[in-house]
Kinemage of the C-alpha trace (Angstrom):
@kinemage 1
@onewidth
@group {chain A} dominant
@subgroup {mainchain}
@vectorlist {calphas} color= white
{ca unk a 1} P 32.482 155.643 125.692
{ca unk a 2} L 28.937 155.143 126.518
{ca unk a 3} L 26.403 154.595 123.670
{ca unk a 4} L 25.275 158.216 123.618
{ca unk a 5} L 28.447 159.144 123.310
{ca unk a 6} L 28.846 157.000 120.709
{ca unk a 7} L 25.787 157.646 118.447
{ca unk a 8} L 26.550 161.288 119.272
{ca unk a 9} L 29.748 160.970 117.202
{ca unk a 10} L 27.989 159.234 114.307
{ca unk a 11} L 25.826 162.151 113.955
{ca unk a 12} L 28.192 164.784 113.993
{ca unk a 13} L 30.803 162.665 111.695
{ca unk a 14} L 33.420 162.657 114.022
{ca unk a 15} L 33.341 158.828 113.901
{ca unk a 16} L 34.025 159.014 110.260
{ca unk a 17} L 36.623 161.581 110.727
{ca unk a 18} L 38.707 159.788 112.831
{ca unk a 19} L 38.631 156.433 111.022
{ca unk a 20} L 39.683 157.994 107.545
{ca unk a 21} L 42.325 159.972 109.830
{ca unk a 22} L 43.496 156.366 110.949
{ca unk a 23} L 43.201 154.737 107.624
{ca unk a 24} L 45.747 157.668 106.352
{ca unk a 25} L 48.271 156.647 108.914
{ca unk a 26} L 48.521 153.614 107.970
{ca unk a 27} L 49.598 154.596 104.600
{ca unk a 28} L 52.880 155.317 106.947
{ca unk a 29} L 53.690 151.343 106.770
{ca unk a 30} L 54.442 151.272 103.249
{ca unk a 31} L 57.527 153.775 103.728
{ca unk a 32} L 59.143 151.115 107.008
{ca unk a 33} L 62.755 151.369 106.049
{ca unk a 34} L 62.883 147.330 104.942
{ca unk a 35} L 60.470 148.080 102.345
{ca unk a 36} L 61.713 148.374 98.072
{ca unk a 37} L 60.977 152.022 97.156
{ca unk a 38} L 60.805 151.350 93.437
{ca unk a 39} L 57.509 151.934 91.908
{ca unk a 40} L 56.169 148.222 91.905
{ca unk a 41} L 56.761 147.428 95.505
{ca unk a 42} L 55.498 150.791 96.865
{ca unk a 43} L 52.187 150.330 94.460
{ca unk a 44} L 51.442 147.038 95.936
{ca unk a 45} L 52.034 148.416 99.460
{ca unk a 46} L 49.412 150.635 98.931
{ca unk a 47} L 47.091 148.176 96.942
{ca unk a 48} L 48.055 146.218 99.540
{ca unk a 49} L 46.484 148.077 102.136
{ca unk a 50} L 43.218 148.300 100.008
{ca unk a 51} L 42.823 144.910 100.153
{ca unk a 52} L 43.486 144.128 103.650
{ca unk a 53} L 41.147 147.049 104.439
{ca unk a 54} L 37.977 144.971 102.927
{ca unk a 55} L 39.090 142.091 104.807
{ca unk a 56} L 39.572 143.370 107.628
{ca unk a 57} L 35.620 145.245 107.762
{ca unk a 58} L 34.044 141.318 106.550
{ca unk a 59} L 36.021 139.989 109.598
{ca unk a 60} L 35.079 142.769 111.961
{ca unk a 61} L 31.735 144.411 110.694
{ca unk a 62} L 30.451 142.448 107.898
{ca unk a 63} L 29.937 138.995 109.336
{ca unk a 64} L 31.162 139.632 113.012
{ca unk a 65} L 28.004 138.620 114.490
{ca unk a 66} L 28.521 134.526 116.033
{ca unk a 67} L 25.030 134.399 116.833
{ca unk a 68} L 23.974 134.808 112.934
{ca unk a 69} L 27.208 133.178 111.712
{ca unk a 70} L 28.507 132.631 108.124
{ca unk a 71} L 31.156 131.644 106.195
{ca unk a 72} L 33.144 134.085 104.322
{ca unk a 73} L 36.774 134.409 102.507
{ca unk a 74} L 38.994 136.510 104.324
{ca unk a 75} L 41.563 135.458 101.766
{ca unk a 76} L 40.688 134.604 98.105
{ca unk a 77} L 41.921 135.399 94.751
{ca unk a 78} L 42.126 138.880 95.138
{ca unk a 79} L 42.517 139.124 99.026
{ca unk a 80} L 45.916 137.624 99.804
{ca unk a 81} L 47.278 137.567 103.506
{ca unk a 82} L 50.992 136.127 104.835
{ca unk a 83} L 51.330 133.836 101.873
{ca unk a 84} L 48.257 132.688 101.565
{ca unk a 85} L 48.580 128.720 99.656
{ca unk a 86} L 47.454 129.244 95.956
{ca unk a 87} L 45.959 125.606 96.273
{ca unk a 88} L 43.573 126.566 98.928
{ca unk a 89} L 40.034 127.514 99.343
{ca unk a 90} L 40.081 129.005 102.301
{ca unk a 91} L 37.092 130.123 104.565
{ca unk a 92} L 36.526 131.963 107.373
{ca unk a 93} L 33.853 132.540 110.351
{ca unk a 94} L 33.011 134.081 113.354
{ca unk a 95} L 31.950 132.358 116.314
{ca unk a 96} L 31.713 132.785 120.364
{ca unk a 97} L 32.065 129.770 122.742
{ca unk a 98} L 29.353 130.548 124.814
{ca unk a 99} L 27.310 129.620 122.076
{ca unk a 100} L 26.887 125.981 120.189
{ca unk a 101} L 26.995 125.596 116.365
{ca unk a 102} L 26.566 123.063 113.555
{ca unk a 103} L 27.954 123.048 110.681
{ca unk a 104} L 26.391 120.903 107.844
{ca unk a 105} L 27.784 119.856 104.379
{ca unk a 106} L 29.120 118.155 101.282
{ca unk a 107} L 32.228 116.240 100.952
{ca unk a 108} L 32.618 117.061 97.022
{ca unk a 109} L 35.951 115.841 95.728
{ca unk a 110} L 38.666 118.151 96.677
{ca unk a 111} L 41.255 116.380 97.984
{ca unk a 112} L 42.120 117.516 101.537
{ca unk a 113} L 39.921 120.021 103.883
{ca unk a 114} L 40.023 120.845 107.842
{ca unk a 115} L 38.227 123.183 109.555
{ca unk a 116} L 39.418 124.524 112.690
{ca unk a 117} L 38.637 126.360 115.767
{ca unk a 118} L 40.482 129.244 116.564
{ca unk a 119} L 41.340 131.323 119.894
{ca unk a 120} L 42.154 134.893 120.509
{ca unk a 121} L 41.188 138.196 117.997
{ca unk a 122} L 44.266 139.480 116.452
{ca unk a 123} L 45.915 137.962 112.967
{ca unk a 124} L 49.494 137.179 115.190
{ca unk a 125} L 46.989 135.123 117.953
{ca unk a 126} L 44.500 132.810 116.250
{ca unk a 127} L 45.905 129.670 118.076
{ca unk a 128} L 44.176 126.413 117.184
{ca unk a 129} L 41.855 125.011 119.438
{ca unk a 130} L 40.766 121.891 117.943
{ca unk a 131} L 40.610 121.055 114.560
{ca unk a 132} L 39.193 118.198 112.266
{ca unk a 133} L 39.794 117.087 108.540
{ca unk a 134} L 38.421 115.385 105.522
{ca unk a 135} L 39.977 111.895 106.828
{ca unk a 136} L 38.459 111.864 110.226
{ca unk a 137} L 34.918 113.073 109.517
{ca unk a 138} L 32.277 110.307 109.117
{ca unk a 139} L 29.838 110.780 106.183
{ca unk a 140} L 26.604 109.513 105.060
{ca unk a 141} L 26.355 107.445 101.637
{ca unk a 142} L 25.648 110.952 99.894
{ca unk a 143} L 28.765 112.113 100.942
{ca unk a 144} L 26.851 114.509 103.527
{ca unk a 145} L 27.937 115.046 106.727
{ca unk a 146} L 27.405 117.074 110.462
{ca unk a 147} L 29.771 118.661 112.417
{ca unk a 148} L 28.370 119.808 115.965
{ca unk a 149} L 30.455 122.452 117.773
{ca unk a 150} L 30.260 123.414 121.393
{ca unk a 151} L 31.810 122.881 124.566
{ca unk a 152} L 30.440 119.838 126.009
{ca unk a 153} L 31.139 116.573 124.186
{ca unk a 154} L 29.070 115.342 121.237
{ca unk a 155} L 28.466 112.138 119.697
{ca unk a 156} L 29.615 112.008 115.954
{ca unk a 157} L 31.223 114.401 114.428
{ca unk a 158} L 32.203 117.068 116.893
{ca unk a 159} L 35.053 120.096 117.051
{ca unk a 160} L 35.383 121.303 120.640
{ca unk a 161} L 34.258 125.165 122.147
{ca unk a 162} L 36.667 127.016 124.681
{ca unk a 163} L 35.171 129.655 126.676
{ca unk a 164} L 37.756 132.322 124.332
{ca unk a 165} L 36.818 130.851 120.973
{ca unk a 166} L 36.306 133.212 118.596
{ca unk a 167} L 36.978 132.070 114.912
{ca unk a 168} L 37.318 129.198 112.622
{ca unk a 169} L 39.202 128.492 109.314
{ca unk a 170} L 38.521 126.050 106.743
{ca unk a 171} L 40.964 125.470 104.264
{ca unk a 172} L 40.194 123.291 101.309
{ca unk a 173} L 43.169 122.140 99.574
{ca unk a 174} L 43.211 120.974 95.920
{ca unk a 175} L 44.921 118.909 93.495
{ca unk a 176} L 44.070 120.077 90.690
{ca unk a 177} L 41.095 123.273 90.736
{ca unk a 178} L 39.930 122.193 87.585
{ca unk a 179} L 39.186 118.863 88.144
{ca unk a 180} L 37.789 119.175 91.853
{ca unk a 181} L 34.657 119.885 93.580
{ca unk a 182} L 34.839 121.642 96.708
{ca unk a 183} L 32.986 120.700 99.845
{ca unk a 184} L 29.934 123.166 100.444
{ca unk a 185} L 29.552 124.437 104.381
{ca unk a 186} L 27.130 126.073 106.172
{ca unk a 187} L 26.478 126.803 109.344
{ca unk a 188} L 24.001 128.126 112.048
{ca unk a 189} L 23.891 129.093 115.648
{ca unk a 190} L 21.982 126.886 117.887
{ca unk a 191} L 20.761 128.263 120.988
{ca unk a 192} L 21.422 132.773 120.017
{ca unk a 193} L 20.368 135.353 122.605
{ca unk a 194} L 18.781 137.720 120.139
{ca unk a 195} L 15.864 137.597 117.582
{ca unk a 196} L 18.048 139.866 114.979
{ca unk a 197} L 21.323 139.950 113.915
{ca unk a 198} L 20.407 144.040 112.889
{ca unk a 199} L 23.192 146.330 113.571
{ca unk a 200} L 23.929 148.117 116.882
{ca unk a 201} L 24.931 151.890 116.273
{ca unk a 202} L 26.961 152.502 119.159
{ca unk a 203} L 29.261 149.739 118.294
{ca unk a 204} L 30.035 151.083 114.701
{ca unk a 205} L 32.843 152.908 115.794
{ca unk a 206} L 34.552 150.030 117.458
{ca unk a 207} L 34.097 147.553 114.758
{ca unk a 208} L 35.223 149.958 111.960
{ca unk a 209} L 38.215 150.856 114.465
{ca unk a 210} L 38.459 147.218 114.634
{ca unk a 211} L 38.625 146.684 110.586
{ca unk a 212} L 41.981 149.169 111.017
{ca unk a 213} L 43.614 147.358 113.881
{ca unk a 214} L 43.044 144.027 111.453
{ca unk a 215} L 44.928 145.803 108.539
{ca unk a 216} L 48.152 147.177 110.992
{ca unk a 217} L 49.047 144.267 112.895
{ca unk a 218} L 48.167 142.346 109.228
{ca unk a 219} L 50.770 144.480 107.943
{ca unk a 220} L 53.568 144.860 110.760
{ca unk a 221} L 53.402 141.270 111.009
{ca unk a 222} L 54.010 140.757 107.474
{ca unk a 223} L 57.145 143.112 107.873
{ca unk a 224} L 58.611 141.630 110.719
{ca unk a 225} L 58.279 137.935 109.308
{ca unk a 226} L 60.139 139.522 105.587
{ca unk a 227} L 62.733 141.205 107.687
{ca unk a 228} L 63.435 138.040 109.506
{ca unk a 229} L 63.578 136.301 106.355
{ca unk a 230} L 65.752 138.432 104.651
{ca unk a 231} L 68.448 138.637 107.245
{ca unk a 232} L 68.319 135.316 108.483
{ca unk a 233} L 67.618 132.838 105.567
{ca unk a 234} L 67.406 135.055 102.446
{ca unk a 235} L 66.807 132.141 99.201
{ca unk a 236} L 66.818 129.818 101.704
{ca unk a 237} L 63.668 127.066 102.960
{ca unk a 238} L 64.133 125.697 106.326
{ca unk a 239} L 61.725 124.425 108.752
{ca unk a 240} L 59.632 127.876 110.417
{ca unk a 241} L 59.436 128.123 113.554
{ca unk a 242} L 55.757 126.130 113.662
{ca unk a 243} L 54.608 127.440 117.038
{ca unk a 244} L 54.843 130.873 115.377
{ca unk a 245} L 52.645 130.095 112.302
{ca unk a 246} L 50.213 128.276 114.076
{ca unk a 247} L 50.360 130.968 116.549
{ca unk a 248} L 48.912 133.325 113.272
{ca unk a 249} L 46.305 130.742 112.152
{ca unk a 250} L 48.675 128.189 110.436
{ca unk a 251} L 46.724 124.551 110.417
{ca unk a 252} L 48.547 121.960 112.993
{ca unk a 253} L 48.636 119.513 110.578
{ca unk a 254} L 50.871 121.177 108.321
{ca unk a 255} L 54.815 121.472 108.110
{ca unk a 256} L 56.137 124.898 106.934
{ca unk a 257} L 59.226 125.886 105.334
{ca unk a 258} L 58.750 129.718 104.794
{ca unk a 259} L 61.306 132.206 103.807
{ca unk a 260} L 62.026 135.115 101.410
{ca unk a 261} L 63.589 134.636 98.249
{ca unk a 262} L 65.525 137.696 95.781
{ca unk a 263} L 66.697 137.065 92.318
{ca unk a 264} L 68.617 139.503 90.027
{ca unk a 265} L 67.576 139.425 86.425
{ca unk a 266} L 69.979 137.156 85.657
{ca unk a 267} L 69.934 134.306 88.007
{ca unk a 268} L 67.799 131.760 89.333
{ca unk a 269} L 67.022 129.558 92.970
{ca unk a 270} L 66.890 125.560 92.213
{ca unk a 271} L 65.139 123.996 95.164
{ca unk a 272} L 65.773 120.515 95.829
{ca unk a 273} L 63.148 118.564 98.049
{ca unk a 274} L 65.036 114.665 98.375
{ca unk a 275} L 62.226 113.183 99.479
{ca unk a 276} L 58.499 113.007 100.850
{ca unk a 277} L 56.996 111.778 103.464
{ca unk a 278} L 53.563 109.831 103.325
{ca unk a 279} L 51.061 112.582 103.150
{ca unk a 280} L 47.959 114.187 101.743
{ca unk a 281} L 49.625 116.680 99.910
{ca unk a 282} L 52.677 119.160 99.474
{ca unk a 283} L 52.986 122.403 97.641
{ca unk a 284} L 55.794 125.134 97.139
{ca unk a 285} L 54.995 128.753 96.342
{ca unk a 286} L 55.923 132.161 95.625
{ca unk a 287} L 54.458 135.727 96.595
{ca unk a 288} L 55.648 139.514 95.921
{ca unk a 289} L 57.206 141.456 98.699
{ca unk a 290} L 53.835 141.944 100.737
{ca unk a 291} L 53.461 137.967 100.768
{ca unk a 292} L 50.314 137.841 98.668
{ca unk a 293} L 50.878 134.710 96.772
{ca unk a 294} L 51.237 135.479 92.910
{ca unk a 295} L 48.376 135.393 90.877
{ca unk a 296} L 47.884 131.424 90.150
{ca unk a 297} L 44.822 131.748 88.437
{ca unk a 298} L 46.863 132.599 85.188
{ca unk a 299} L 50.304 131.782 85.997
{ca unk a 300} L 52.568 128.355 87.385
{ca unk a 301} L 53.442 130.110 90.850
{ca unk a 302} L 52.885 127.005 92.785
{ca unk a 303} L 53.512 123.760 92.164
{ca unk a 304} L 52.412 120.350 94.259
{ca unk a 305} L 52.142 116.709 95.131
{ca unk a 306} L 49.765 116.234 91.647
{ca unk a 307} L 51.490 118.799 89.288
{ca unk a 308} L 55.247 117.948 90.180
{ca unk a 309} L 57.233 116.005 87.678
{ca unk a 310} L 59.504 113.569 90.051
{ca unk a 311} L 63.113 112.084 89.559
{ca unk a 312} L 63.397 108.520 89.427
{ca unk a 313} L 64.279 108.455 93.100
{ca unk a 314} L 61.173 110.148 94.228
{ca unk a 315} L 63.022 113.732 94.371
{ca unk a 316} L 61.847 116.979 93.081
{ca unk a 317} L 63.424 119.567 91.454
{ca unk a 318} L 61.852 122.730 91.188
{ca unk a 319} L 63.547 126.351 88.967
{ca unk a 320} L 62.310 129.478 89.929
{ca unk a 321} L 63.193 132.220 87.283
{ca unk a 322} L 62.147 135.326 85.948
{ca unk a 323} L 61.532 133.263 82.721
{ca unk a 324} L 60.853 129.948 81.288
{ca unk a 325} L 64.154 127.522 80.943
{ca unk a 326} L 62.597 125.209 78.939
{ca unk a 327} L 61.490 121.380 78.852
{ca unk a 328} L 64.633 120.102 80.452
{ca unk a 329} L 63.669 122.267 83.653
{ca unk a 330} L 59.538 121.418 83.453
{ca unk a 331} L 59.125 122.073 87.438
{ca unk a 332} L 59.347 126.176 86.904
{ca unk a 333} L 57.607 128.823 89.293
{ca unk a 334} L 57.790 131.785 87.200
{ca unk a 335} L 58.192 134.989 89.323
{ca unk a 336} L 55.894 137.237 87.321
{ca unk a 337} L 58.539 140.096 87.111
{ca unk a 338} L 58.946 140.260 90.901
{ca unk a 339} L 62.698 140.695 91.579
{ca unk a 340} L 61.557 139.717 95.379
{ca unk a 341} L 59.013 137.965 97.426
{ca unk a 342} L 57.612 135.681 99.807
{ca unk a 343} L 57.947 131.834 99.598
{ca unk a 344} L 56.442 129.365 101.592
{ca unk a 345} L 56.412 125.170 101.318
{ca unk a 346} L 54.225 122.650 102.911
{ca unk a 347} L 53.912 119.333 103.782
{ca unk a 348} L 50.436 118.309 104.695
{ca unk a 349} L 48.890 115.143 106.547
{ca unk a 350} L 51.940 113.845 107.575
{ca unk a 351} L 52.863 112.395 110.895
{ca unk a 352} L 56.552 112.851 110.759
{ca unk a 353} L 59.630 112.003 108.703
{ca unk a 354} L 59.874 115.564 107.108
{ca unk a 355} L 63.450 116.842 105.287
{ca unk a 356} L 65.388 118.764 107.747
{ca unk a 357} L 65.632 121.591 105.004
{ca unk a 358} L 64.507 121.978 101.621
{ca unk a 359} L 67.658 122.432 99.743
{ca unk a 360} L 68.467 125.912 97.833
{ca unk a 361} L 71.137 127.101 95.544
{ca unk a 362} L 71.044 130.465 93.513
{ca unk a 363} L 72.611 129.962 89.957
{ca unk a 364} L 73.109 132.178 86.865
{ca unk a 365} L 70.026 131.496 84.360
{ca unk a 366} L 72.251 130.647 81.219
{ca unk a 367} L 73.609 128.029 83.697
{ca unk a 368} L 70.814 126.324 84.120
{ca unk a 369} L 71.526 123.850 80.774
């Protein structure tokens, strides 16, 4: 479609038309045969969608320009993507490696951050690039610091450009939200093409197009993954496959153990981690069906390195149950209602030495002593 064409379509509304024609389809994905039809489920399908909709048109329209880049949450506390960590501030940005970048900053206090550069457009092909964290960044006696991106080599601080780079993610991960400062990032293009960042008409259609294909393969992903999951290793948390997460965006740093876990009223899962490995941090957490992590920022649905009450051999114990079972049991993840949902673990900053699984056992709730 050539740009009269295009603006053509935006006068006469058929742009609009076809988009809201589009968005309606979609609605399709909440009735895929592996999703709960009760009334909770199929609400937060379609909430669901509603949310991944806005994401998708900050990714796409709202700050898709990389020569007038800026940081923005593609997932926070009330956007929540593929079980998105409840201990995380994450941020997002668009970028283009024809172009070179810094990115300038404050440590603050948080315990663990990376930022890293990602390849590819789609949520299912964000593979990492390069990447950099908190411990390898050098900082000035403020606690400032400079990050230059691009494609040839830089002295300092420096995350390397591909000719197909296209995002980054920062994710920020906390000990304790309360008590933490995050780091502050900005960043600006160094050498753009263009005097304006104002938008271009005739590529409305695509970007807002663009915003929809964001929210279906979101979405189908998100439904393969649980269907996997549920046939496969239902209540259960091995490794994941890590190629596969990393292929979506996951951080290379990080071990996963994802899965899906299903509960009847009257039982509970007991996860049993035997040990740790050296590491920055770990974390264990629960979502609803859609894998939008449960809301944290009122309820225990995550628990991690600094909140975790230990055994005397370094083990962990961790209940998760539709209701509290009391001080003998203090590491509970309480499932909000949910009779279903995503879980995912992590192990982060560690260089090997993980469990093989983390170990899992469904038991009756009055059993639980």
């Amino acid at each position: 479609m050539d740009a009269r064409q295009a603006e053509e379509r935006i006068l006469n509304g058929k742009l609009w038309e076809d988009f809201c024609d589009r968005l309606k389809a979609a609605g399709k994905l909440v009735k895929e045969p592996n999703v709960p039809k009760d009334v909770m489920n199929q609400a937060l399908g379609y909430r669901f969608l509603t949310r991944i909709l806005r994401a998708g048109l900050e990714r796409v329209v709202d700050y898709a320009d990389p020569q007038y880049p800026a940081f923005f949450r593609l997932a926070d506390d009330t956007k929540k993507i593929l079980n998105d960590n409840p201990d995380n501030y994450y941020e997002n940005c668009m970028i283009d490696g024809r172009f070179d970048y810094r990115i300038t900053g404050t440590r603050g206090t948080v315990k663990w951050f990376s930022i890293g550069v990602k390849g590819g457009t789609g949520i299912e092909a964000m593979v990492s690039q390069s990447e950099i964290d908190s411990s390898k960044i050098a900082l000035e006696p403020d606690g400032s610091f400079e990050i230059l991106m691009s494609q040839k080599p830089q002295k300092g601080n420096w995350l390397k450009l591909l000719p197909n780079s296209t995002n980054m993610v920062v994710r920020q991960t906390f000990g304790n939200r309360k008590q933490e400062k995050r780091a502050e990032l900005r960043i600006e293009c160094l050498n753009p093409e263009r005097p304006n960042n104002n938008l271009v008409p005739a590529n409305l259609e695509s970007q807002l197009m663009g915003a929809l294909g964001f929210l279906e393969s979101t979405i189908k992903l998100g439904l393969m993954w649980t269907k996997m999951y549920q046939e496969k290793t239902l209540n259960q948390l091995p490794p994941h496959d890590q190629p596969m997460l990393y292929a979506a965006g996951g951080d290379p740093t990080i071990h996963y153990y994802q899965s899906h876990w299903q509960l009847a009223p009257d039982e509970a899962l007991r996860v049993h981690i035997p040990f740790f490995p050296e590491c920055a941090t770990w974390n264990l957490q629960l979502s609803n069906f859609w894998m939008e992590s449960l809301d944290h920022r009122f309820f225990d649905i995550c628990i991690n390195k600094f909140s975790a009450r230990y055994e005397k051999d370094g083990s962990v114990d961790i209940v998760i149950a539709h209701s509290d079972p009391g001080p003998a049991h203090p590491n509970w993840l309480n499932t909000l209602g949910h009779d279903q949902g995503g879980m995912l673990g992590r192990i982060v900053g560690a260089d090997g030495g993980w469990p093989e699984a983390w170990d899992t056992r469904v038991v009756k709730f009055k059993d639980l002593g």
